[in-house]
C-alpha positions as CSV (number, residue, x, y, z in Angstrom):
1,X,117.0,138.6,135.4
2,X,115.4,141.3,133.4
3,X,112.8,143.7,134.8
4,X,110.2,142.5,132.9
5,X,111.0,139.0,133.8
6,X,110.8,139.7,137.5
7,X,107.7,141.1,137.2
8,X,106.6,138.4,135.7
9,X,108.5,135.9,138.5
10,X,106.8,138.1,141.1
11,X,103.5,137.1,139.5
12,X,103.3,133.4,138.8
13,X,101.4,132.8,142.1
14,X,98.1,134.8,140.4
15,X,98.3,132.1,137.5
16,X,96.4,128.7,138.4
17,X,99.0,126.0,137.5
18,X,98.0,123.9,134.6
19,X,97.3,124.1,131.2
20,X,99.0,124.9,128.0
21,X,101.8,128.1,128.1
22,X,102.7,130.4,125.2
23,X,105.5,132.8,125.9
24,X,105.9,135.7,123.0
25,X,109.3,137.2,123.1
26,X,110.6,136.1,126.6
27,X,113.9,137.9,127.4
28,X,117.4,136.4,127.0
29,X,117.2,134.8,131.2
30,X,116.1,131.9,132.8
31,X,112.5,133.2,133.9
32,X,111.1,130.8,131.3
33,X,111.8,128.0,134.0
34,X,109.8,129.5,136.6
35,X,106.9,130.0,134.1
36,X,107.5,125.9,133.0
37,X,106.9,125.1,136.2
38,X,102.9,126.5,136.3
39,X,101.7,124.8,133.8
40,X,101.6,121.0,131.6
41,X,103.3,122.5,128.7
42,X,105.4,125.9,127.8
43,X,106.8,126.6,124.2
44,X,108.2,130.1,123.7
45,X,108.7,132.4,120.3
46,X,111.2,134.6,119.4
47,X,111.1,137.6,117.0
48,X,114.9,138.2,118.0
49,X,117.6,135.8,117.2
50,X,119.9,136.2,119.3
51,X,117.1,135.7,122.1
52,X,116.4,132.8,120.2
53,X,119.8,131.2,120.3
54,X,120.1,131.9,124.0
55,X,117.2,130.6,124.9
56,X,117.7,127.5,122.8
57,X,121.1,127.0,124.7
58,X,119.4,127.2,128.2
59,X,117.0,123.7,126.5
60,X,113.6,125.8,126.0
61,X,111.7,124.7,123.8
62,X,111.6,127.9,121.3
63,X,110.6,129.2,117.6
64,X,112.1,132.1,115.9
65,X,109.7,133.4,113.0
66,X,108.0,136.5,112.1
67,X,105.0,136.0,113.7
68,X,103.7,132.5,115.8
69,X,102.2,130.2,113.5
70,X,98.2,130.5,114.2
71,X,97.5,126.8,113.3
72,X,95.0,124.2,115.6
73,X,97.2,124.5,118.4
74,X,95.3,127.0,121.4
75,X,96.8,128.1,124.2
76,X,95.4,127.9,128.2
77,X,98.1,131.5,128.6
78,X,99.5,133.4,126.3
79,X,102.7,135.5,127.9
80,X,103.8,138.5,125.9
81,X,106.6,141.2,126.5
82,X,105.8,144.2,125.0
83,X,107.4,145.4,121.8
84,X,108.1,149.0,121.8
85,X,106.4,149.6,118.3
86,X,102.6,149.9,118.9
87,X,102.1,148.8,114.8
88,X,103.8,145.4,116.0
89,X,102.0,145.6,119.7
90,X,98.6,145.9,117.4
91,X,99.8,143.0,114.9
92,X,100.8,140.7,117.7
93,X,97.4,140.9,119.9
94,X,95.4,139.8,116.6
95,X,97.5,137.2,116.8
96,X,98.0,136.2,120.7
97,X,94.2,136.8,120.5
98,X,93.8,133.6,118.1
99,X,96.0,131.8,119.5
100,X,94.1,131.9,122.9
101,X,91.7,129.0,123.8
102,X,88.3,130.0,124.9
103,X,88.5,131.1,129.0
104,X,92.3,132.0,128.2
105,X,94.5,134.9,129.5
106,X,96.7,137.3,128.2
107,X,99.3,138.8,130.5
108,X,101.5,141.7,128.6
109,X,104.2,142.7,130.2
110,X,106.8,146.0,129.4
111,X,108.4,148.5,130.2
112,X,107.3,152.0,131.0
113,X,109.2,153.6,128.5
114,X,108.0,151.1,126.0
115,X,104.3,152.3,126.5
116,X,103.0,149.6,128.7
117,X,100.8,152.4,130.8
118,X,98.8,153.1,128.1
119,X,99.0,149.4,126.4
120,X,95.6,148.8,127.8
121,X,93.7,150.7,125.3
122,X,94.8,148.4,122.9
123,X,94.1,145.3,125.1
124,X,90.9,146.4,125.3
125,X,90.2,146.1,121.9
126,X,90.2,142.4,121.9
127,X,89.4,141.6,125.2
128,X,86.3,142.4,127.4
129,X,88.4,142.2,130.9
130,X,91.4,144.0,131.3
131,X,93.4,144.5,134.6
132,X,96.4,146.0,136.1
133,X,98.2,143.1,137.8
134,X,101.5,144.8,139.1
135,X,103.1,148.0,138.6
136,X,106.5,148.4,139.7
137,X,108.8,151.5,139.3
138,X,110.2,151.2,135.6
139,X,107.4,148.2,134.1
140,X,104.3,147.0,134.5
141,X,101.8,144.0,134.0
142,X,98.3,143.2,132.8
143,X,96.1,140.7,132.3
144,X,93.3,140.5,129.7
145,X,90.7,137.7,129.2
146,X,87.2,137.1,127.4
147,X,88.0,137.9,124.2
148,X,85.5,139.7,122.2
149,X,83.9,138.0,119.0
150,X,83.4,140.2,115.8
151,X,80.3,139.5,114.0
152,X,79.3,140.8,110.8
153,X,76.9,140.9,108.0
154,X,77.2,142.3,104.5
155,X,74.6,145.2,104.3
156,X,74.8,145.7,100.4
157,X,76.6,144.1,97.3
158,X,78.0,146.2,94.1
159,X,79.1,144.1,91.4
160,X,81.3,146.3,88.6
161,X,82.9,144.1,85.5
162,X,86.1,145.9,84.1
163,X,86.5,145.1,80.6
164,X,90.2,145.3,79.2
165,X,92.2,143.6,76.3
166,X,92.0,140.0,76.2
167,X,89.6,140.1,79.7
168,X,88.0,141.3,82.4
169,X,88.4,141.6,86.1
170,X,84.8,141.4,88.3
171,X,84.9,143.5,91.1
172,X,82.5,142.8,94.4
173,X,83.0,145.3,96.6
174,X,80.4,145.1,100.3
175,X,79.6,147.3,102.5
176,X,79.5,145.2,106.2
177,X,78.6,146.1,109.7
178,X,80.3,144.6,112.4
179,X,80.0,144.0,116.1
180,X,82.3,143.1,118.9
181,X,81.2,143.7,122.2
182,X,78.9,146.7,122.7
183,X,80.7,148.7,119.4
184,X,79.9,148.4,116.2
185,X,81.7,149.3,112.8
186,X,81.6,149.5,109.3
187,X,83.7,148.3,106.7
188,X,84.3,147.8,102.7
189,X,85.2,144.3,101.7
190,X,86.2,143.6,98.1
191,X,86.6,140.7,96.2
192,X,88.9,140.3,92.7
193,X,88.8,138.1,89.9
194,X,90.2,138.0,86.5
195,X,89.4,136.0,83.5
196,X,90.7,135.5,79.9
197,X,88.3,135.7,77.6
């Protein structure tokens, strides 16, 4: 079994059983049977395919895709191994985070090298509750829950028509002001449209 996996194995007893289980990325082993075990139901995804094949061959039930499809489907616990690009660690918390139903948990787990000791800053961008749950000697764990809502409101509106040959493209561009937890932000969102006149 992989590092990360027995970090994970080591862990399972701080997870209530129950619920439904989403595994991102599991490594090519059999931890995923331990994991199955905790809770009513346990589907795992798969960025790499020859993870995928593996772990199709041990009977898990497994995607392979880009990214998890974010449809109606929440989960209770979301399980992630951490990529070792932070662009991709960034992509896939936006993600994990809406896949997660309300009062769900996050646990990332990695490798040292891969940046997991300073993963937590991103975690913490999403979530309001972040802890260490395990550190051993070349990975690590966390868990993160109470995810933070962003809530916005459009401060001004600047409509700009662009004339050109044959017709014109309306431009809305916003200014907005967001919260999410105690921080707050600002942002330019613009709308397109083209017409033929």
């Amino acid at each position: 079994m992989f590092a990360v996996s027995q970090i994970i194995a080591k862990n399972l007893a701080q997870h209530k059983n129950g619920g439904s289980a989403l595994w991102i990325n599991p490594e090519r082993d059999d931890c995923w049977l331990s994991v199955r075990v905790r809770c009513n139901s346990l589907k795992l995804f798969c960025q790499d395919y020859a993870a995928f094949t593996f772990l199709q061959q041990t009977g898990a039930e497994v995607d392979f895709s880009a990214f998890p499809a974010t449809g109606e489907e929440k989960y209770d616990w979301v399980i992630m191994n951490l990529p070792r690009q932070k662009a991709l660690l960034a992509m896939l918390l936006d993600c994990a985070a809406s896949l997660l139903a309300e009062g769900g948990v996050l646990w990332l787990a990695g490798e040292n090298r891969a940046g997991i000791k300073s993963a937590d800053k991103l975690l913490k961008l999403h979530f309001g509750r972040v802890r260490k749950l395990d550190n051993a000697r070349h990975c690590g764990l966390l868990e993160a829950g109470e995810q933070l809502h962003i809530d916005g409101r459009v401060l001004c509106v600047c409509p700009t028509k662009i004339a050109m040959p044959g017709g014109a493209t309306f431009v809305n561009e916003g200014l907005a002001e967001f919260q999410w937890g105690e921080r707050t932000g600002y942002g330019i969102a613009e709308h397109w449209h083209a017409v033929k006149l």
